[in-house]
N, C-alpha and C positions, 0 to 999 in steps of 0.2 A: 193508695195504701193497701188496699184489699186484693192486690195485683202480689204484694209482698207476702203475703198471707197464704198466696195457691204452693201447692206440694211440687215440688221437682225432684223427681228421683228420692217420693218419702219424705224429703225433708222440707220446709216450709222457703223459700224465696229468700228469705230477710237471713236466715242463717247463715246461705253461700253468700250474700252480697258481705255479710262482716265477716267473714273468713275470708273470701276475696280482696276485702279491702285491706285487712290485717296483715296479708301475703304482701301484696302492694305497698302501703306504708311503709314495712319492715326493709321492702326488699330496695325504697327507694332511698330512707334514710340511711340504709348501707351504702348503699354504691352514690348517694349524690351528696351525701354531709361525712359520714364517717372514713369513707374511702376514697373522696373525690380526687385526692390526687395518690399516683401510683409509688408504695413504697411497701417494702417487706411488714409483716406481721410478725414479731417474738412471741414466745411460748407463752410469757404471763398478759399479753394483750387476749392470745390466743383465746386461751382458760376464761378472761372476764366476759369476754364476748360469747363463749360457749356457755356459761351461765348463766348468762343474759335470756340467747336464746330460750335453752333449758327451761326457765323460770316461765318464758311467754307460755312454751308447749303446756306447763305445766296446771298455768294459770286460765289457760283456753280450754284444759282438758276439764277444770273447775266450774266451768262457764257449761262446758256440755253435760255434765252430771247436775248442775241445778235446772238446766231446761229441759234436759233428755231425759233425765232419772238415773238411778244407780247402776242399771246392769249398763247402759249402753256409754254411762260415764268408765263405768271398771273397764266393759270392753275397748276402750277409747285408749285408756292406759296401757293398757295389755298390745296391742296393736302399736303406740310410743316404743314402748321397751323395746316388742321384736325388733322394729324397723331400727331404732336407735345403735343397737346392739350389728345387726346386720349391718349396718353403716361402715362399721370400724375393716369390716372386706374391701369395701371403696376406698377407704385411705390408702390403703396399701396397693390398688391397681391405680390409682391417679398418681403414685408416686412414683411409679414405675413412667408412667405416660409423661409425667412432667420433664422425669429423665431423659425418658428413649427421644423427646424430641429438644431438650435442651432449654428447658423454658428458668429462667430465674424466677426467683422468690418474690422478685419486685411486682411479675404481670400474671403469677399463680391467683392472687388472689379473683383478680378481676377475669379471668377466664373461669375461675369456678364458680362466680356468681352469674355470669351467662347461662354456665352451667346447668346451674339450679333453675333458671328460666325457662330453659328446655328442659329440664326434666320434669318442671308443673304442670306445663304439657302432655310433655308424651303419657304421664302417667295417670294425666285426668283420661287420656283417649284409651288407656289400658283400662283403668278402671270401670269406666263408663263402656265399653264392650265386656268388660267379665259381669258388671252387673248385672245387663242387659241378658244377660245367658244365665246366668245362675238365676234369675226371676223366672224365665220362663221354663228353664230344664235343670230342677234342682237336685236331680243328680252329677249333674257336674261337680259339684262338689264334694262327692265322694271319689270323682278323680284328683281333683287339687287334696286331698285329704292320702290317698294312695301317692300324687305325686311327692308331698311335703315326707312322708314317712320314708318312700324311698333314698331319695334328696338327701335327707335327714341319716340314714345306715351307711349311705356311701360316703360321705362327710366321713364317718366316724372309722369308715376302714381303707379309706384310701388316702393317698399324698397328695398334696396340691399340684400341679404342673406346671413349671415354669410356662410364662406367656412370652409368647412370640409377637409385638407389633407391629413386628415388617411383613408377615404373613396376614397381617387382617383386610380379605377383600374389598372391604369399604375404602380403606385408606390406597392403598393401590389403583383403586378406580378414579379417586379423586385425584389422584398422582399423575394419572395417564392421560385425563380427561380436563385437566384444571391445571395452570400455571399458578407454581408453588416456588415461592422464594426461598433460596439457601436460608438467610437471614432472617433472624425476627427485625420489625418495626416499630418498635416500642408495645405499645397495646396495642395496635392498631391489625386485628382479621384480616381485612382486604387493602390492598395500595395500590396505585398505578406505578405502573415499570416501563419502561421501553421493551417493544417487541425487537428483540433480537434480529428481524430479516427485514419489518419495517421502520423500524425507529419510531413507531408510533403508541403513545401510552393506551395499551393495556392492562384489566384488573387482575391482578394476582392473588392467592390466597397466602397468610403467613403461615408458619410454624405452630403460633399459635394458635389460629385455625382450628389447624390438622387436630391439635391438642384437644379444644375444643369438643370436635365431630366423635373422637375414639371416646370421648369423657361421658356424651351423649350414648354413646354404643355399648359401652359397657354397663353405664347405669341400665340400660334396656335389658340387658342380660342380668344383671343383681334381681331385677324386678319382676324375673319369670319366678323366682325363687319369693322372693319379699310379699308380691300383689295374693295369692294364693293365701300365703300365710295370715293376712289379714281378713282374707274372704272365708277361712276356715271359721277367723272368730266370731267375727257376725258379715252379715250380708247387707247390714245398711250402708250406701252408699258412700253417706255423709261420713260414717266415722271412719271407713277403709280410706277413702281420698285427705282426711285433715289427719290421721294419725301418720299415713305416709308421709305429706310433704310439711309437718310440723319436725318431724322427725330429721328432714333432708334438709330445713331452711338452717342449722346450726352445722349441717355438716363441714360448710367451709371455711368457716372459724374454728370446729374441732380439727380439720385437714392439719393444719400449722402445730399444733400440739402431738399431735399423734403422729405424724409422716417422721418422725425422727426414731420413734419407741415405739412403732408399730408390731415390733418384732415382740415386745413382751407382752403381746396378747398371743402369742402363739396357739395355748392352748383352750381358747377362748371359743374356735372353732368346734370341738367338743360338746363345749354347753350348749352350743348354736344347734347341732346337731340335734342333741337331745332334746330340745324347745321345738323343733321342725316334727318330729317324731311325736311328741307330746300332742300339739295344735292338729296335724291329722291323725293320730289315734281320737282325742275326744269326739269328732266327728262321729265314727261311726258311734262309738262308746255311748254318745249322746243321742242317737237316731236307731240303735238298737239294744240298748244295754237299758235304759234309763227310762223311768213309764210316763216322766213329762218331758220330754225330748229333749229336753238343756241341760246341757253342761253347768253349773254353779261358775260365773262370771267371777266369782271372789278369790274362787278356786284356780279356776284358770290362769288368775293375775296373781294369785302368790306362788304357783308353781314357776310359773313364767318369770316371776321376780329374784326368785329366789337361785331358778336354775343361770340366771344371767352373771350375777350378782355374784354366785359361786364361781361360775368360769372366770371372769374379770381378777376374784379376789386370788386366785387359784393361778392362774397366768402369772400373775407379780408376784406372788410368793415363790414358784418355780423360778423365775430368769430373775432375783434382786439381785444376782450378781450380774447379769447383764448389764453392759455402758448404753449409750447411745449408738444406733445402728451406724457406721460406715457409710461415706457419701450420701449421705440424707441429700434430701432438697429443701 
C-alpha cells in the first residue's frame, strides 16, 4: 500500500490508478453492455448519455476539489469547460470524415470509441512530454501563453478553410502502402481479401479504418491548441491530463446530437477565441502584473464560464431560425 502513496508526476499513485480505472470501467460498460451490438444512436439517447457523462466529469471534478483543495479543484473546472467547449470543433471535422469516407450511423459510433482509445493515449504522451518541459524550463510557458493569444486573434479575424481529406499525407501513404477495400465490412478495421495476382488471403484495411487514423490525426491537431490551453491554467500534471480526457470520454455520445446543428454554433468560435486570448494573457498578467504570481482560480473559472456560456447562448439566439444542417450523418 505505501507503493500507492509515492508521488508520480506530483500526484500520489492511488489517484491515476482510480482515474485509470474510472476511464476503463466507463469505457468498458460503453462498448461491452450499452453498445455491444452495432446500431444507430438518436438525439434523445444521445443527450441522456451526454449527461451522464457530464455528471461523472462533474462529480470527479468534486472528488478532486475535496482531495486537492479549491484552487486546483477551480482549476480542474476551468480546464472541463475549455476542453468541453473546444470539443464542439471536433464534431464538425469528424462529421466531415464520416462523410468523405461514407461511414453510416450504425459503425460511427464504435469507431469513435476506438477513437477516444487512441486519443487517451496520444494525449497522455503529449501531456506527459509538455509537462516534462514546462518542469524544467518554465519559460515555456510564456510561449504556449504567446501561442494561445495568437491562436486566439487569428480565430477572431480570419475564416475557417474548407478541409480537403484527399490531400492529407497520412491517408495517402496508407493508400499507397496498405490494401484498402472499396467497401466497408460491417465494423470490422481489418479483413482478409483475396490477393488479386495470388488468390491468396491477404489483410486489408476498411474504410473505416481510414476513418478511424484521420479521427486520430486530427484530434492531434485540436490538441496543439487544447494541451497549451490547459498548461496555461496550471501545470499539475494530474488535472491537465483528467480535465482533457473527462472532457473527450462524452464526446462520442455528444457527436450524435450535435453532428446535425453543429452549424448553430457557428459563432461560438468567437467566445473560443476570446477564452484562448484570456488563458495566455493571465499568464504573463500573473507572472508580471500580479506580486503573488497567481492568477485568482475563481476568477479564471467565472471569466472562462461565462465567456463560453455567452458564445453557446449567443450562437442559438443568432441561427433559431436555422433547421437542421443538410445531409447530416
Amino acid at each position: 500500500m505505501d507503493f500507492l502513496m509515492h508521488a508520480w508526476l506530483g500526484t500520489p499513485i492511488w489517484f491515476w490508478a482510480a482515474f485509470i480505472g474510472l476511464v476503463v470501467a466507463l469505457t468498458a460498460f460503453d462498448l461491452g453492455i450499452l453498445h455491444k451490438q452495432d446500431r444507430e444512436m438518436g438525439i434523445a439517447e444521445s443527450l441522456k448519455l451526454s449527461a451522464f457523462y457530464i455528471s461523472i466529469a462533474l462529480l470527479f471534478g468534486a472528488w478532486v476539489w475535496a482531495e486537492k483543495g479549491a484552487d486546483l479543484g477551480m482549476k480542474y473546472y476551468t480546464g472541463f469547460f475549455i476542453e468541453k467547449a473546444l470539443s464542439i470543433d471536433n464534431v464538425f471535422v469528424i462529421s466531415l470524415i464520416f462523410t468523405y469516407f461514407a461511414i453510416p450511423r450504425i459503425y460511427q459510433y464504435r469507431a469513435l470509441l476506438w477513437g477516444i482509445v487512441g486519443v487517451i493515449v496520444l494525449r497522455g504522451l503529449m501531456i506527459g512530454v509538455g509537462a516534462a518541459v514546462v518542469q524544467q524550463y518554465h519559460w515555456v510557458l510564456y510561449i504556449f501563453a504567446a501561442f494561445l493569444i495568437g491562436t486566439g486573434i487569428k480565430m477572431l479575424f480570419t475564416s475557417d478553410k474548407p478541409i480537403d481529406l484527399g490531400r492529407n499525407p497520412i491517408l495517402r501513404f496508407i493508400s499507397r502502402h496498405m490494401r484498402v477495400t472499396p467497401d466497408l465490412h460491417g465494423q470490422k478495421f481489418l479483413v482478409k481479401v483475396p490477393d488479386g495476382k495470388t488468390g491468396r488471403l491477404v489483410v486489408a484495411a476498411t474504410p473505416l479504418l481510414l476513418a478511424l487514423v484521420v479521427i486520430n490525426l486530427a484530434d492531434l491537431v485540436f490538441a496543439v491548441d487544447s494541451v497549451p490551453a490547459v498548461f496555461a491554467i496550471t501545470t499539475d500534471t494530474f488535472i491537465v491530463y483528467t480535465s482533457n480526457i473527462m472532457a473527450i470520454l462524452g464526446l462520442r455520445a455528444l457527436y450524435f446530437a450535435l453532428a446535425a446543428m453543429v452549424h448553430r454554433f457557428d459563432y461560438l468560435k468567437y467566445a473560443l477565441a476570446l477564452v484562448l486570448v484570456f488563458i495566455g494573457t493571465k499568464i504573463f498578467v500573473a507572472d508580471f502584473m500580479l506580486d503573488s504570481g497567481k492568477f485568482p482560480p475563481v476568477l479564471s473559472l467565472a471569466v472562462t464560464f461565462a465567456l463560453i456560456l455567452g458564445g453557446i447562448l449567443y450562437s442559438l439566439w443568432k441561427t433559431r431560425k436555422d433547421g437542421p444542417a443538410a445531409g447530416g450523418t
